[in-house]
N, CA, C and O of each residue as an XYZ file, in Angstrom:
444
protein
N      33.136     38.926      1.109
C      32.152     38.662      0.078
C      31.965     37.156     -0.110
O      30.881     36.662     -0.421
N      33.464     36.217      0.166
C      32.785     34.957     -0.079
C      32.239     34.446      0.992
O      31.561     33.420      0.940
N      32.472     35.108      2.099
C      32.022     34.326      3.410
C      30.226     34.842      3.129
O      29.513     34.005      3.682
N      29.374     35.956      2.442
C      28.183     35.888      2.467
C      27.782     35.178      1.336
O      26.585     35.012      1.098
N      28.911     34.621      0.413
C      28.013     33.501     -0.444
C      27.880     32.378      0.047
O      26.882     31.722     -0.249
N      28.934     31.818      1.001
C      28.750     30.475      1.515
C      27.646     30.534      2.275
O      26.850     29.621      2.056
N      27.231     31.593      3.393
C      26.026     31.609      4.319
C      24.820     31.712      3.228
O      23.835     31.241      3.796
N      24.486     32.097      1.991
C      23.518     32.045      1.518
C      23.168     30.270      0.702
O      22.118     29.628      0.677
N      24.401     29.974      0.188
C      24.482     28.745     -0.015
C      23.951     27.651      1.167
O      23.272     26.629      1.067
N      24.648     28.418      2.478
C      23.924     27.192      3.619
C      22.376     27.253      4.462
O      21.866     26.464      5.257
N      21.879     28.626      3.865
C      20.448     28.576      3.886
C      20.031     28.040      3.095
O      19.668     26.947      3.531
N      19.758     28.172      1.707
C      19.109     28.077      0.863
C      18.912     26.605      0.526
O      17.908     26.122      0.001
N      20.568     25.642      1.092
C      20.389     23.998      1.297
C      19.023     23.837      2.189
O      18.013     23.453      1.600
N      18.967     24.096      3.472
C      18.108     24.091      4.369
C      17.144     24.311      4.010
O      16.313     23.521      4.457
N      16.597     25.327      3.117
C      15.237     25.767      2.793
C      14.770     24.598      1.799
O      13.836     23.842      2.067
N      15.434     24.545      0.763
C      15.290     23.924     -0.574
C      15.849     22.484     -0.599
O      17.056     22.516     -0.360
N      15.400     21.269     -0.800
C      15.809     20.136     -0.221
C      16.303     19.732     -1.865
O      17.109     18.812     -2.004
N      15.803     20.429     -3.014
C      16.117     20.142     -4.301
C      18.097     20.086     -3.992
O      18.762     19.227     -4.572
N      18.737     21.064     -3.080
C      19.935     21.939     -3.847
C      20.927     20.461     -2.473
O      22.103     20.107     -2.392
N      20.212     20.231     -2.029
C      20.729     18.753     -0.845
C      21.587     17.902     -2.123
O      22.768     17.617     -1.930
N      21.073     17.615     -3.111
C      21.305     16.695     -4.417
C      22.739     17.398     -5.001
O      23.768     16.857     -5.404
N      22.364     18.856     -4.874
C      23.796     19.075     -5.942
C      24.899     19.800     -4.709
O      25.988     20.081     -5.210
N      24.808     20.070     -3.505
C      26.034     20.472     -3.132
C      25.982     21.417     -2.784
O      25.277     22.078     -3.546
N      26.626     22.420     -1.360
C      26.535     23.557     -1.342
C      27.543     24.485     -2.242
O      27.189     25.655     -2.098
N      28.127     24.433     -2.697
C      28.518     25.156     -3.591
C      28.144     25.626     -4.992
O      28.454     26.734     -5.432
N      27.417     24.652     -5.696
C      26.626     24.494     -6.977
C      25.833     26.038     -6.929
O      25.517     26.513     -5.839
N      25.515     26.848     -8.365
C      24.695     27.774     -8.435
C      23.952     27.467     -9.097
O      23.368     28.439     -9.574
N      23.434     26.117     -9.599
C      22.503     25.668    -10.193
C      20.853     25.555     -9.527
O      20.221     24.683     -8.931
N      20.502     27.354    -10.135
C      18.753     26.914     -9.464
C      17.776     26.061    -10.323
O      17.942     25.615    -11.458
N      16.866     25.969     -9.602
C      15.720     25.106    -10.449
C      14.708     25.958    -10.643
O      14.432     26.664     -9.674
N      13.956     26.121    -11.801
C      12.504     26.433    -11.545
C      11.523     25.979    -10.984
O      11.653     24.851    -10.509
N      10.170     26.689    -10.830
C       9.240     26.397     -9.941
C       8.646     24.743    -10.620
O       8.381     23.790     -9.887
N       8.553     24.723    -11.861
C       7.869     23.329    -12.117
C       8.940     22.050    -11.425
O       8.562     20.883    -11.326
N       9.664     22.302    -11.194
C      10.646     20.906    -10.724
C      10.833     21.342     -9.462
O      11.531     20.382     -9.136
N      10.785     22.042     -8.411
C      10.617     22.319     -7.031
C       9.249     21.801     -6.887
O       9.111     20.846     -6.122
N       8.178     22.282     -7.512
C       6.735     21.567     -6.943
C       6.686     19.532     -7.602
O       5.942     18.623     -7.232
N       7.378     19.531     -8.239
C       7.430     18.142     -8.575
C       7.942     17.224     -7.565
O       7.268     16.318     -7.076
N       9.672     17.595     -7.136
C      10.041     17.736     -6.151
C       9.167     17.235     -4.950
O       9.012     16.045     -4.673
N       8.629     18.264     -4.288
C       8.050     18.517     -3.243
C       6.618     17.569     -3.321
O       6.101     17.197     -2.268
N       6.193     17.313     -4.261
C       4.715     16.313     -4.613
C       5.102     15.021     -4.222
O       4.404     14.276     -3.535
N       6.810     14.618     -4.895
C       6.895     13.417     -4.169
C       7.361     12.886     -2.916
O       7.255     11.733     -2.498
N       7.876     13.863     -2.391
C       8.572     13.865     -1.205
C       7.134     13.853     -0.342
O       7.146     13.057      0.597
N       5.788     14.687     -0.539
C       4.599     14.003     -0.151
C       4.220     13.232     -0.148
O       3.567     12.687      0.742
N       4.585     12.769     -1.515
C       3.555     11.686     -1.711
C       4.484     10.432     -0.879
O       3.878      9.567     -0.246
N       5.415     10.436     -0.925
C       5.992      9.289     -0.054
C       6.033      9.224      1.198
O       6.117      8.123      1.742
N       5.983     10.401      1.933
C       5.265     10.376      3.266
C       4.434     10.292      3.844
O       4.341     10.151      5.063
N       3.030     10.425      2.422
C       1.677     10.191      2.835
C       1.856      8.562      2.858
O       1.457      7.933      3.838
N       2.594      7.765      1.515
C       2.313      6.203      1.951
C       2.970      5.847      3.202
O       2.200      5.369      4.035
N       4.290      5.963      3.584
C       4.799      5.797      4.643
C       3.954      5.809      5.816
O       3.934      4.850      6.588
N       3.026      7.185      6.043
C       2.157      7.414      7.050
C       0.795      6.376      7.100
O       0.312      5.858      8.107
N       0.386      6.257      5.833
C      -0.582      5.236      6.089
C      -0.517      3.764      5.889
O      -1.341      2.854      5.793
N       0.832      3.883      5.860
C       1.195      2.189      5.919
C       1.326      1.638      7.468
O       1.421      0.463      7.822
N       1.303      2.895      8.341
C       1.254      2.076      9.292
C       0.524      2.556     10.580
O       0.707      3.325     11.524
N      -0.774      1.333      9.912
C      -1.957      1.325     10.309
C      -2.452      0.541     12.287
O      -3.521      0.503     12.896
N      -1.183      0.115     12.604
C      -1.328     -0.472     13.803
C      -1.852     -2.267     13.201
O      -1.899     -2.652     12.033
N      -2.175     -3.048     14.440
C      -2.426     -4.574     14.323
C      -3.924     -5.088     13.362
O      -5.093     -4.789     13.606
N      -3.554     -5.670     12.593
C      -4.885     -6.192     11.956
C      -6.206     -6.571     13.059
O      -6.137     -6.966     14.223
N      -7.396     -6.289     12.214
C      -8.575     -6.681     13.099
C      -9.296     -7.867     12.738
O      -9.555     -7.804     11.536
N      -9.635     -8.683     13.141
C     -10.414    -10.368     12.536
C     -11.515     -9.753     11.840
O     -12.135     -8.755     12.207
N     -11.634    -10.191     11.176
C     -13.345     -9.988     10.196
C     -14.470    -10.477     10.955
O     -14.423    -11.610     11.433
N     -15.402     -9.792     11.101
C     -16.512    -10.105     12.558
C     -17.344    -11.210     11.967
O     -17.870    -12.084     12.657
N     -17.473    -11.101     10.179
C     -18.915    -11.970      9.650
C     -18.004    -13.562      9.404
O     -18.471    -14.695      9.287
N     -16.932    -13.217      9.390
C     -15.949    -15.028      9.183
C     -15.252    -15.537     10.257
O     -14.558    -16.553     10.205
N     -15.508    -14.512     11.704
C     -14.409    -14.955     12.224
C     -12.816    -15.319     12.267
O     -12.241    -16.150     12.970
N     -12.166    -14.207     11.046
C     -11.019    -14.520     10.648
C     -10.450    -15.382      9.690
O      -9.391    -15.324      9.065
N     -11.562    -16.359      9.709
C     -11.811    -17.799      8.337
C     -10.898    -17.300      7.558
O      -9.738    -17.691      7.689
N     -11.246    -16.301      6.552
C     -11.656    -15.469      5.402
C     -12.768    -16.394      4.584
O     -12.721    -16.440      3.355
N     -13.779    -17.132      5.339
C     -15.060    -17.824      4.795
C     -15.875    -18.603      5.503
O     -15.962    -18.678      6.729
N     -16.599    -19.308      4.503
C     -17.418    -20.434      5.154
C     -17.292    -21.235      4.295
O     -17.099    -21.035      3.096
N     -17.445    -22.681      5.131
C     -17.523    -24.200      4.834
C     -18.790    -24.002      3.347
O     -19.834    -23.357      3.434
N     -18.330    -24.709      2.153
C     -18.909    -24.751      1.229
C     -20.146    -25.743      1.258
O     -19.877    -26.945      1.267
N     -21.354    -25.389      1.270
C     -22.633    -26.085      1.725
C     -23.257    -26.984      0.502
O     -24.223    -27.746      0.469
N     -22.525    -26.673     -0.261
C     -23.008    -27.472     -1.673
C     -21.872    -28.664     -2.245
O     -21.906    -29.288     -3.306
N     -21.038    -28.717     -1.322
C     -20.051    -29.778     -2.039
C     -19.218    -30.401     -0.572
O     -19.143    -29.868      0.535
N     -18.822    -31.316     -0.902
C     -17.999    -32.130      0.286
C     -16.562    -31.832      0.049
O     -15.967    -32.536     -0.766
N     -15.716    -30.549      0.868
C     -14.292    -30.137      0.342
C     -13.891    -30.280     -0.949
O     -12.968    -31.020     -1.291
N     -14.632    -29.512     -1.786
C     -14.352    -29.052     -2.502
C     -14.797    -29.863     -3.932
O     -14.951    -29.217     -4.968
N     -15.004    -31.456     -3.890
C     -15.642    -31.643     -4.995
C     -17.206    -32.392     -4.776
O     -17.504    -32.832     -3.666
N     -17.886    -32.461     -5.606
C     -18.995    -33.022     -6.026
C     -19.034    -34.520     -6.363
O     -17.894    -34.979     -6.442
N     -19.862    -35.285     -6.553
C     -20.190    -36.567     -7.059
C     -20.733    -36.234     -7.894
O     -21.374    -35.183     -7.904
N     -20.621    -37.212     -9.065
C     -21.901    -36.791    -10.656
C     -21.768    -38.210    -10.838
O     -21.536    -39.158    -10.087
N     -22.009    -38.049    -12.191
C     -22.066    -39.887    -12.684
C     -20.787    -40.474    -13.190
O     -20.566    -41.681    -13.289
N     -20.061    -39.619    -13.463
C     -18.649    -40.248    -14.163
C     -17.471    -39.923    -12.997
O     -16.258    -39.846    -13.195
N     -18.157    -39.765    -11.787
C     -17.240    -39.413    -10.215
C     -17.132    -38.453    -10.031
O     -17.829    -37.667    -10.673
N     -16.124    -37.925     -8.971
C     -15.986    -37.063     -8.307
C     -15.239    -35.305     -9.538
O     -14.279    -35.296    -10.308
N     -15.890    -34.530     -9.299
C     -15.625    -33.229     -9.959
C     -15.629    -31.973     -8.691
O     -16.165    -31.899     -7.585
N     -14.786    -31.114     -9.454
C     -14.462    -29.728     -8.511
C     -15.872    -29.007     -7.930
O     -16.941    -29.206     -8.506
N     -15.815    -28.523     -7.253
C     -17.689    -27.650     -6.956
C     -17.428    -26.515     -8.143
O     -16.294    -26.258     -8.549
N     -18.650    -25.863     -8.653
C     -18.447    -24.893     -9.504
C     -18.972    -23.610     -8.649
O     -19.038    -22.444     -9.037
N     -19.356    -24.188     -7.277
C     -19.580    -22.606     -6.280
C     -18.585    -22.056     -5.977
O     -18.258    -20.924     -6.334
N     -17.829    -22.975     -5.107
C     -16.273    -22.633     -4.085
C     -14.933    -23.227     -5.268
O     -13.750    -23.393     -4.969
N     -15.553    -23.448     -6.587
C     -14.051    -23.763     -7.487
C     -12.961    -24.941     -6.942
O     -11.734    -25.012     -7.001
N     -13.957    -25.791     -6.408
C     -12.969    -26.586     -5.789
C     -12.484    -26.614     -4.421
O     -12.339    -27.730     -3.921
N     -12.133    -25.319     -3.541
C     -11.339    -25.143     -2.622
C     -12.591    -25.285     -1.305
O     -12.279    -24.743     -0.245
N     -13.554    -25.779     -1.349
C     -14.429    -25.604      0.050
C     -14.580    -24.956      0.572
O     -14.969    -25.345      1.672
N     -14.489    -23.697      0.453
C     -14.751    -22.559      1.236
C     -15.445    -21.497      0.155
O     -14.947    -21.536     -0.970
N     -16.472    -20.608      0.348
C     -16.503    -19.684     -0.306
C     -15.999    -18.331      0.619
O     -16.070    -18.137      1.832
N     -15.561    -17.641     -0.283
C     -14.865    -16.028      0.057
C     -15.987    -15.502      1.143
O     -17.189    -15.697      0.960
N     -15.515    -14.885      2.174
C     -16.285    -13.687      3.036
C     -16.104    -12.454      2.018
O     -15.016    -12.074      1.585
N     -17.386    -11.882      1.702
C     -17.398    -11.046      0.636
C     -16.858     -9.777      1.294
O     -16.363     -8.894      0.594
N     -16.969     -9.626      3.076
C     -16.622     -8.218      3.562
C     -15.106     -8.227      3.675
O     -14.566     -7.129      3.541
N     -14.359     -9.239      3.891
C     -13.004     -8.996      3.607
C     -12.590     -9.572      2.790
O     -11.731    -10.243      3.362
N     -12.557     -9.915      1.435
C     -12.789    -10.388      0.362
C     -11.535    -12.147      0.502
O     -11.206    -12.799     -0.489
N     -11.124    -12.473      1.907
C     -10.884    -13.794      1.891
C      -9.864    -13.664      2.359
O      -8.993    -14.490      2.087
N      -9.554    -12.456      3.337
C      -8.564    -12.166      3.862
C      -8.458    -13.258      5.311
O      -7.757    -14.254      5.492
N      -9.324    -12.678      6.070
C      -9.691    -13.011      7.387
C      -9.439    -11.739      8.366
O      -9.331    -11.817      9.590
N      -9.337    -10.049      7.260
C      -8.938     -9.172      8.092
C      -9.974     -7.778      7.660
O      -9.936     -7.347      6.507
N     -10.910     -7.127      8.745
C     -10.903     -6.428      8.625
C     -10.660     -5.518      7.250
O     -10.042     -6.304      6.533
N     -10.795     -4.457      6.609
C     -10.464     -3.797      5.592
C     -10.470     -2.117      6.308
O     -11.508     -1.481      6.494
N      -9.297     -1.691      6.586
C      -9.678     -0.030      7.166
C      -9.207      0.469      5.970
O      -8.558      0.055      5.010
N     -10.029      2.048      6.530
C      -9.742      3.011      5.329
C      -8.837      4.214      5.654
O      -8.553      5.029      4.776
């Protein structure tokens, strides 16, 4: 008799990845709301896992990888006025404005 509780104990590990946590010996079941909870994240972490890996980045075709273009309204980044030199208020200073399709990456965006 105990040798068919241990064999049910060592299925039911196998089946149920909840009972992995407490031990084959434990008779502690779970209900269905914490088996599907369970099981949602054990998805859900294999779905990110899976789409995290997406293979090698691709260059952005409209920047050439930049992640932009040379700011056409200011000389790197600042302006001349009358009291001297100030930041551009297009590119914020930095001479470049953003490639809007990869938002300044220089990569591609897959889905």
């Amino acid at each position: 008799m105990q040798n068919q509780t241990n064999n049910k104990a060592k299925v039911l590990m196998i089946i149920d990845p909840i009972l992995l946590f407490n031990g084959i010996g434990s008779t502690l079941y779970f209900d269905t709301q914490t088996l599907l909870a369970t099981v949602s994240v054990f998805a859900a972490i294999a779905l990110s896992l899976f789409l995290g890996l997406k293979g090698d980045p691709v260059p952005c075709e409209r920047c050439g990888g930049n992640g932009g273009t040379k700011c056409v309204f200011c000389d790197n980044g600042k302006m001349k006025k009358d009291a001297g030199l100030i930041n551009c208020k297009v590119c914020k200073g930095s001479g470049l404005i953003l490639c809007k399709k990869c938002g300044g990456s220089g990569y591609s965006r897959r889905l």
